[in-house]
C-alpha positions as CSV (number, residue, x, y, z in Angstrom):
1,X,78.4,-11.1,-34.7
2,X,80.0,-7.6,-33.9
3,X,79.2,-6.6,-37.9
4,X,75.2,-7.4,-36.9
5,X,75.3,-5.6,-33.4
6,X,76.8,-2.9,-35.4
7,X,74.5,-2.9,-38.1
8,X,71.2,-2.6,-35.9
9,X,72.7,0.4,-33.7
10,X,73.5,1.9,-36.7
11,X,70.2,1.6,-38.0
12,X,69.0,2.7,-34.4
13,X,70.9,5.6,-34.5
14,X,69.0,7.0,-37.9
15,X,65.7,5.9,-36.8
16,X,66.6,8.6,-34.2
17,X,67.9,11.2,-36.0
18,X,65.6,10.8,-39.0
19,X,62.4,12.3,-37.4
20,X,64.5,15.3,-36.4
21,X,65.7,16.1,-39.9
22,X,62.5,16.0,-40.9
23,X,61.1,18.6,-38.3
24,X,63.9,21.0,-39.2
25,X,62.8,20.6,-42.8
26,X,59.5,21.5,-42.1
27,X,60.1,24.0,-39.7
28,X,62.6,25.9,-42.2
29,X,60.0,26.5,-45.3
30,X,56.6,27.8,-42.3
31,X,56.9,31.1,-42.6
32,X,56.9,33.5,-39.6
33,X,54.2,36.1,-38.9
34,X,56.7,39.1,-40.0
35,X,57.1,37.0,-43.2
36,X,53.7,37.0,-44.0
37,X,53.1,40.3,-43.2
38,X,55.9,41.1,-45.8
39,X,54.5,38.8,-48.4
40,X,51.0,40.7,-48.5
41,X,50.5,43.2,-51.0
42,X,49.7,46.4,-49.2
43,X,46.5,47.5,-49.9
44,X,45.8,49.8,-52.2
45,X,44.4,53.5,-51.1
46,X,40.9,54.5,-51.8
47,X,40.5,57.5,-54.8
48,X,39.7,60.4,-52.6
49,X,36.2,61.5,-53.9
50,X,35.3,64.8,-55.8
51,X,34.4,67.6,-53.5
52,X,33.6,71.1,-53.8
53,X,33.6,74.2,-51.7
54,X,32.2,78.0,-52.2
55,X,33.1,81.3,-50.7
56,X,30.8,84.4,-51.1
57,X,32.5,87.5,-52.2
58,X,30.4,89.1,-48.9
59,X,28.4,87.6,-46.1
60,X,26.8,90.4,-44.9
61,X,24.5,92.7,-47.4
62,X,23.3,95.9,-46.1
63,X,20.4,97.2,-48.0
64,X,18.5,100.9,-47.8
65,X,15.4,102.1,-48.6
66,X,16.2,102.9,-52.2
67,X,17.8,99.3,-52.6
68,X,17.4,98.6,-56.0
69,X,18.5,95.0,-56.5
70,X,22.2,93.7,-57.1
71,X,24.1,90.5,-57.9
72,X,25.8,88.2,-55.5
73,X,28.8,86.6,-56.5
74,X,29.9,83.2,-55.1
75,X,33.0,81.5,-55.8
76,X,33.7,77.9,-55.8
77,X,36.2,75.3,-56.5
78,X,36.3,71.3,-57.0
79,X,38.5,69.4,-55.4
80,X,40.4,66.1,-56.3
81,X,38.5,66.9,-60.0
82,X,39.4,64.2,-62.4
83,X,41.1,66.3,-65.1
84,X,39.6,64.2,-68.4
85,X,36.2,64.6,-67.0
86,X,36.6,68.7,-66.8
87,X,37.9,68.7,-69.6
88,X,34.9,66.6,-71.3
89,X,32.8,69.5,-69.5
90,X,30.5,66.1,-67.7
91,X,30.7,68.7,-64.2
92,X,27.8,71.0,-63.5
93,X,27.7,72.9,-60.8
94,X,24.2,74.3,-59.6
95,X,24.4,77.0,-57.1
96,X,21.0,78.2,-54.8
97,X,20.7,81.3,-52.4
98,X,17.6,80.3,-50.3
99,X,15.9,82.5,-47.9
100,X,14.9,82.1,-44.0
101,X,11.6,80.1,-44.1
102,X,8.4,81.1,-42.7
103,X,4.5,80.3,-42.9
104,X,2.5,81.5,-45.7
105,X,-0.8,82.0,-46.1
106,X,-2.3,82.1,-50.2
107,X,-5.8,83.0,-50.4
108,X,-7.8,82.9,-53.4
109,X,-10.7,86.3,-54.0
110,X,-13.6,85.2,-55.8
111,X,-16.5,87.2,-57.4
112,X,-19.6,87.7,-54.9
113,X,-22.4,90.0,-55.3
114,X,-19.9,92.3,-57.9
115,X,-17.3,92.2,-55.3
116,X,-14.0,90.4,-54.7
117,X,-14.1,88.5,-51.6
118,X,-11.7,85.6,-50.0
119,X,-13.5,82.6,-49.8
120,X,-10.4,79.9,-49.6
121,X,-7.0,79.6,-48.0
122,X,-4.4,77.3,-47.5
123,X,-1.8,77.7,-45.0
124,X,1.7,76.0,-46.3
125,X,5.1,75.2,-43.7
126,X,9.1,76.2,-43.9
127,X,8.6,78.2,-47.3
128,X,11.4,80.5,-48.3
129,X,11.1,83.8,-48.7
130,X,13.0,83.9,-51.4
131,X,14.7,81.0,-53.6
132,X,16.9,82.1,-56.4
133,X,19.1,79.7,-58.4
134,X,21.9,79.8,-61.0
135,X,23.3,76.4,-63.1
136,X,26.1,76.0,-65.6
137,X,22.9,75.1,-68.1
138,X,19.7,74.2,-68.7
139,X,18.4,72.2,-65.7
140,X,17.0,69.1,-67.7
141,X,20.5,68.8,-69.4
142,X,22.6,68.3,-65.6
143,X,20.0,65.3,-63.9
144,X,16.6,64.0,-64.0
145,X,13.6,65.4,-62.6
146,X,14.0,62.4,-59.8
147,X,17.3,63.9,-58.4
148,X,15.6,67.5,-58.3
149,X,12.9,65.7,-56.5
150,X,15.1,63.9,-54.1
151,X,17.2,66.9,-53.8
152,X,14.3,69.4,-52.9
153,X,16.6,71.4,-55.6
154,X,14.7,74.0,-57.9
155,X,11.3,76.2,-57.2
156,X,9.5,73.6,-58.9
157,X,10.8,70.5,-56.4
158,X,10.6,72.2,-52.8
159,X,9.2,70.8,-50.4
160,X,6.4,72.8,-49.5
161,X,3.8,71.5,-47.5
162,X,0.2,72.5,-46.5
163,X,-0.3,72.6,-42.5
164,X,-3.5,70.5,-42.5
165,X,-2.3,67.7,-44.6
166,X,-6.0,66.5,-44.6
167,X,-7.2,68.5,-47.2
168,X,-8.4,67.9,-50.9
169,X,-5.1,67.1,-52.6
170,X,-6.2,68.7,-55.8
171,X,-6.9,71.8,-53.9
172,X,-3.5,71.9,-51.9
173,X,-1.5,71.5,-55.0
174,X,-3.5,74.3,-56.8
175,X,-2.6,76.5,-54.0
176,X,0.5,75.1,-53.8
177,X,1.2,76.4,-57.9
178,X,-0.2,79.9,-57.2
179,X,2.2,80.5,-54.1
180,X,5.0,79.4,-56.7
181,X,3.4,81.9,-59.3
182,X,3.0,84.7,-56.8
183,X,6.6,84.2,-55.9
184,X,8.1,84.1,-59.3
185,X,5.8,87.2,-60.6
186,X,7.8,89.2,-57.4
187,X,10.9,88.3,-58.5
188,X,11.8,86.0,-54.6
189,X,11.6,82.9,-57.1
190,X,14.1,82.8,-60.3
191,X,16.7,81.1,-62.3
192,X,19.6,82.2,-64.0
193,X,20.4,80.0,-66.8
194,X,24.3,79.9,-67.6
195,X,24.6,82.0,-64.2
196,X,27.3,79.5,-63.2
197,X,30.8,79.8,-65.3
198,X,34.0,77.8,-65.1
199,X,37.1,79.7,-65.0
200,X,39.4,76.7,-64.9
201,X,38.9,72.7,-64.8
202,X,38.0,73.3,-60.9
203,X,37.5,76.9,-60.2
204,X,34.1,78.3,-60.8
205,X,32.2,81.9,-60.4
206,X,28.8,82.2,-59.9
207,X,26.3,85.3,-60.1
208,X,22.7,85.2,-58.2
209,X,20.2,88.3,-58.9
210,X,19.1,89.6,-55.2
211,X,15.4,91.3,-55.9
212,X,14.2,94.5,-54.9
213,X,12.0,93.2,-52.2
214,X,14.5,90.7,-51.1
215,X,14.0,89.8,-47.5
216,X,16.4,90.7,-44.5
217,X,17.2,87.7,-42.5
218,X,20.2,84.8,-42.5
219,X,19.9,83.5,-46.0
220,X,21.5,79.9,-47.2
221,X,23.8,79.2,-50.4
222,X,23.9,75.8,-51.0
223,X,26.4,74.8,-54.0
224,X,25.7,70.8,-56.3
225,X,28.3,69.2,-57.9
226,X,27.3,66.5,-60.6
227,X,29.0,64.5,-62.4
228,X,27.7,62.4,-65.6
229,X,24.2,63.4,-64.2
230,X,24.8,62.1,-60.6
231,X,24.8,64.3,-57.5
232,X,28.2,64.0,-55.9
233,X,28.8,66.7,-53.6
234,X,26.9,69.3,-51.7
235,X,28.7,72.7,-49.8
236,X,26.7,75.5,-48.2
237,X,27.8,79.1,-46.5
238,X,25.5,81.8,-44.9
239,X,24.7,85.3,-46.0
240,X,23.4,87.9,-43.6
241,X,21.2,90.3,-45.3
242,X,20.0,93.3,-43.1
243,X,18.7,96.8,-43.2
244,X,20.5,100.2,-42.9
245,X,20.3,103.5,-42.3
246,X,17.5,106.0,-41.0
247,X,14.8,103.3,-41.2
248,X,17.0,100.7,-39.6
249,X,17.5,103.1,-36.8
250,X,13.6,103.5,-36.3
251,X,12.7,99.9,-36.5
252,X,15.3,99.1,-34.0
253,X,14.2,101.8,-31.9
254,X,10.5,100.7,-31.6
255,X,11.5,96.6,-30.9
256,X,13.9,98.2,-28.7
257,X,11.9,100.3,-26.6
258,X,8.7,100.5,-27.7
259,X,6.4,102.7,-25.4
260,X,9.3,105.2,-26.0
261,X,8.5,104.9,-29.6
262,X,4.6,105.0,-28.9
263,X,5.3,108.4,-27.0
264,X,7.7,110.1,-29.4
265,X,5.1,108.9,-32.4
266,X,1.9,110.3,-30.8
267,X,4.1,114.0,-29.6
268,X,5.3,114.0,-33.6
269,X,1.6,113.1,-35.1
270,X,0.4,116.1,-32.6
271,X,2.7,118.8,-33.4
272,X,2.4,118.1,-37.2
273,X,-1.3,118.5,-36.7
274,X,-0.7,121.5,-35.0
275,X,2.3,123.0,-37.4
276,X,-0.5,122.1,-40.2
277,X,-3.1,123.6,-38.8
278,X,-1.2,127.2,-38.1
279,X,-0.1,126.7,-41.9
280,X,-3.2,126.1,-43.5
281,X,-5.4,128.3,-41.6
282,X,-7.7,130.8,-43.1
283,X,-7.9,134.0,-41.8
């Protein structure tokens, strides 16, 4: 009788204690929040992008009446550059000094009676005065015309649009050609082929013709990185282009005060009339 009794509250007792065992067990392989935080691979970081950036060896031009034209030399570098790629030469670099926009207005003379009239005109928006370019080489060789398109990069892909959008479309893009023409024949629209030249696997130099007639104003240069034929990277800077010297002097003078001006130029045109008069006299 006592081995019984004892038999059943032993077998009590680890009906008891079993249940905990097996909650220790299973609380001893769940692994806390700090655990899992130190099992998980830590992430891996993100390849930090090409890039590039430009400096101008000026930002401010000061031109004369006897300017003659000069080059304008920007200088660049490429950041984070993938070193087999530069050295594969698969970077181009395409570099753009793009004047302060403004209305135009191209006319086109026809022949009337023996005399050259103006019988049409179209009026185009936001055109550049001047637009001069430079690439590492020849344009078709860095990207498709559709980048250029989507770009607005190059003379022949700007964005230049007619005021009345209404009109004839064959008419507005013959217009559109001739104020290209006109603008290329005056030297505001070129490219220099080659004009952009790697000194190193990320530095660059590039060299931009300024013309003759190039206009004062806050000009744009705007600097494309490609790679493989894809745009990657865009950087820009200013250039101030303004006029100096006697002339300079004047034109500020007559915006400045300009009855002053009005006075001094009517006093000038009489005395010279006078002085001319007394020269040229005949006794």
């Amino acid at each position: 009788m006592s081995r019984g009794l004892f038999a059943v509250l032993l077998l009590a007792l680890l009906a008891h204690t079993a249940p905990a065992f097996a909650q220790d067990d299973i609380e001893g392989v769940v692994p806390t929040p700090a655990e899992n935080a130190a099992q998980e691979p830590a992430p891996q970081q993100a390849v930090n992008p090409e890039s590039i950036q430009i400096g101008l060896s000026t930002n401010r031009v000061a031109i004369t009446a006897d300017f003659s034209g000069a080059d304008l030399t920007i200088f660049g570098s490429l950041d984070y550059a993938d070193p087999l790629v530069a050295r594969q030469g698969r970077y181009d670099v395409i570099v753009v000094l793009e004047g302060p926009a403004q209305e135009v207005v191209v006319r086109r003379k026809d022949r009337v009676l023996g005399m050259w009239i103006n019988m049409e005109s179209e009026t185009f928006t936001n055109v550049p005065v001047s637009y001069s370019v430079a690439t590492t080489r020849m344009p078709q060789d860095i990207t498709d015309t559709n980048s250029y398109r989507q770009l607005s990069l190059g003379a022949d892909y700007l964005h230049i649009e007619p005021v009345d959008r209404d009109g004839n479309p064959a008419t507005i893009s013959e217009f559109r050609e001739a104020l290209r023409e006109r603008k290329a024949a005056a030297g505001l629209f070129n490219m220099r082929v080659g004009g952009v030249e790697f000194l190193s696997q990320s530095l660059f130099r590039a060299s931009l013709p300024l013309s003759p007639s190039v206009p004062v104003g806050t000009h744009k240069a705007r600097a494309f990185l490609f790679k493989n034929g894809v745009f990657i990277k865009e950087s820009s800077a200013q250039l101030s282009i303004v006029k100096s010297g006697f002339e300079q002097t004047i034109a500020r003078f007559s915006v400045n005060h300009g009855f002053s001006y009005g006075i001094l130029a009517t006093a000038l045109a009489i005395v010279t009339g006078w002085i001319g008069r007394i020269v040229f006299r005949r006794d």
